[in-house]
C-alpha positions in Angstrom: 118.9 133.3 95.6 118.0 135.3 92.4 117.7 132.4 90.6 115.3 130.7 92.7 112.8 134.1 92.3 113.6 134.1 88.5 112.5 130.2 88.3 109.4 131.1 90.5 108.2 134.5 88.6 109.3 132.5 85.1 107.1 129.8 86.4 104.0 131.8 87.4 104.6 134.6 84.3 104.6 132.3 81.7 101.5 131.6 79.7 100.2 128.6 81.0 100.8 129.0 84.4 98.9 127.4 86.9 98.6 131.5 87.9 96.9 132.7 84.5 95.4 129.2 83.2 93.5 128.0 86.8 94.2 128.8 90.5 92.7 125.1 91.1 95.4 123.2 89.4 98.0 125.9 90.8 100.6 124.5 93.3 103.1 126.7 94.1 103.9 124.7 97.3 105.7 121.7 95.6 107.1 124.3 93.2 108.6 126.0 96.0 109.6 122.4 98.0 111.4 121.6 94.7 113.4 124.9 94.1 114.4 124.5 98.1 115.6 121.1 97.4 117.6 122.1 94.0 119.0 125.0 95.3 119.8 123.6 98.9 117.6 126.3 100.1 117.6 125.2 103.9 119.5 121.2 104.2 122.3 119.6 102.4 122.4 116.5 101.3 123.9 115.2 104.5 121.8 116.6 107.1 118.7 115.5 105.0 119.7 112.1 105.1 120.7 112.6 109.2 117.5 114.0 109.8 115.6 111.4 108.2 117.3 108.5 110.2 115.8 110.6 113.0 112.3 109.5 111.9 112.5 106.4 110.1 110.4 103.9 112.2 112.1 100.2 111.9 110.5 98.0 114.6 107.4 96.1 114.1 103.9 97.7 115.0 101.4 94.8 117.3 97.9 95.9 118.4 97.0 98.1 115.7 93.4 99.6 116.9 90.9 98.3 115.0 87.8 100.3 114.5 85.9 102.1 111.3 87.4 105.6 112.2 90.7 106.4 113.8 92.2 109.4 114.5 95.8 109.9 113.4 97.8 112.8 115.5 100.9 112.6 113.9 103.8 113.7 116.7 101.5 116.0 118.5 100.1 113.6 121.3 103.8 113.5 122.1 104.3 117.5 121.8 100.5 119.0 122.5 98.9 116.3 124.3 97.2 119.1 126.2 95.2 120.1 123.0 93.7 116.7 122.1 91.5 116.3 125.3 87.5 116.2 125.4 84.7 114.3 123.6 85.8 115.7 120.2 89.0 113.5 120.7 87.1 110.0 122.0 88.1 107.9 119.2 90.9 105.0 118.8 94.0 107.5 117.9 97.7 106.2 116.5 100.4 108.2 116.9 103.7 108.8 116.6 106.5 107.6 114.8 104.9 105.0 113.2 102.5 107.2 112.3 104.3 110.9 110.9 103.6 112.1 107.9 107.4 113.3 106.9 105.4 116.8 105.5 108.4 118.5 107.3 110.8 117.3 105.0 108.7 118.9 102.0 108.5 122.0 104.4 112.6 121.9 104.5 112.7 121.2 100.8 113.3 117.9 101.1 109.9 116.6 99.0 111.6 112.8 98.1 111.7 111.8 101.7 108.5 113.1 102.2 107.4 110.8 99.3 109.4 108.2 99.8 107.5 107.5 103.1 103.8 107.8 102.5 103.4 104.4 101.4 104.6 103.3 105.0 102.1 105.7 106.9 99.5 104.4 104.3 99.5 100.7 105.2 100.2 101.1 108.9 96.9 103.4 108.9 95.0 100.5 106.8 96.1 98.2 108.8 93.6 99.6 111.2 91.0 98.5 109.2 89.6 102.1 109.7 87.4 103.4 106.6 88.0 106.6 107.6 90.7 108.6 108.8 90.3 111.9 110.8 93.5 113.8 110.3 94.1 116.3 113.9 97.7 117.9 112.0 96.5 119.9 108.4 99.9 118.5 107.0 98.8 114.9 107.6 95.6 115.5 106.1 97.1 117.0 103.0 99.5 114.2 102.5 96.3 111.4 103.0 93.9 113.5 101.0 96.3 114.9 98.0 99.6 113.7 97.9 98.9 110.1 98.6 96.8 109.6 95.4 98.7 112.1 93.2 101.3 109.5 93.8 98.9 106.5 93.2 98.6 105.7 96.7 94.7 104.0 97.3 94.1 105.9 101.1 91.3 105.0 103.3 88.9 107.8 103.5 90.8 111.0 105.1 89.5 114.0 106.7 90.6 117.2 108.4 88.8 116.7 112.1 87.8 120.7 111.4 86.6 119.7 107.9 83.0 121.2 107.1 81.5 118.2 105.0 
């Protein structure tokens, strides 16, 4: 454990840190996902793998909706259905399996599953046809709006459904 604070106050100390140089370039999330992931922080190797296997979608998706915006909820119309009621919510919504954005393995230090699915999510929420995509779960809208294209992943249009713009 002390050497996962040393490699984070090393990290942020140094000069050139994200911290001293620019808090908009500064990510201390992935630096924190990748330390977890080195150091075992939370999974091993093992239950990684048995977790993903949990929510790997295999079977082939018919009857995409097709419309210019969707909304994507992630597992919550499974979990919070309750929460996604009213006129707010009256748009063609995928959900799901099919549809997770695997931001809980970066939250268990996991970040290469994470990753390693996006391109998945991606198509399945083009093949919508959607030009825009209105994210209900933060983590989904993170993945769609930063992570995606970081990782040179084209996305449709994404945005947080409490976004201000």
């Amino acid at each position: 454990m002390n050497q996962i604070i040393g490699d984070i106050i090393d990290f942020y100390l140094r000069p050139g840190s994200p911290s001293k140089s620019s808090h908009t370039n500064a990510n201390p999330f992935d630096l924190i996902a990748s330390l977890q992931k080195k150091y075992h922080t939370f999974l091993t190797d093992k239950v990684v793998a048995e977790e993903e296997s949990k929510y790997v979608f295999s079977h082939e998706l018919k009857d995409y909706p097709q419309a210019d915006r969707v909304m994507t909820t992630c597992a919550f119309s499974k979990t919070h259905d309750h929460l996604l009621q009213g006129e707010l919510y009256d748009l063609p919504r995928v959900d799901g399996k099919p549809y997770n954005c695997w931001m809980l393995f970066s939250n268990w230090g996991a970040p290469s599953i994470h990753q390693k699915h996006i391109s998945e999510l991606v198509e399945r929420l083009a093949n919508t046809g959607a030009k825009e995509v209105i994210c209900f779960h933060d983590d989904c809208y993170n993945t769609l709006a930063a992570l995606a294209p970081e990782l040179g992943i084209e996305v449709p249009s994404a945005r947080f459904i409490f976004q201000n713009t």
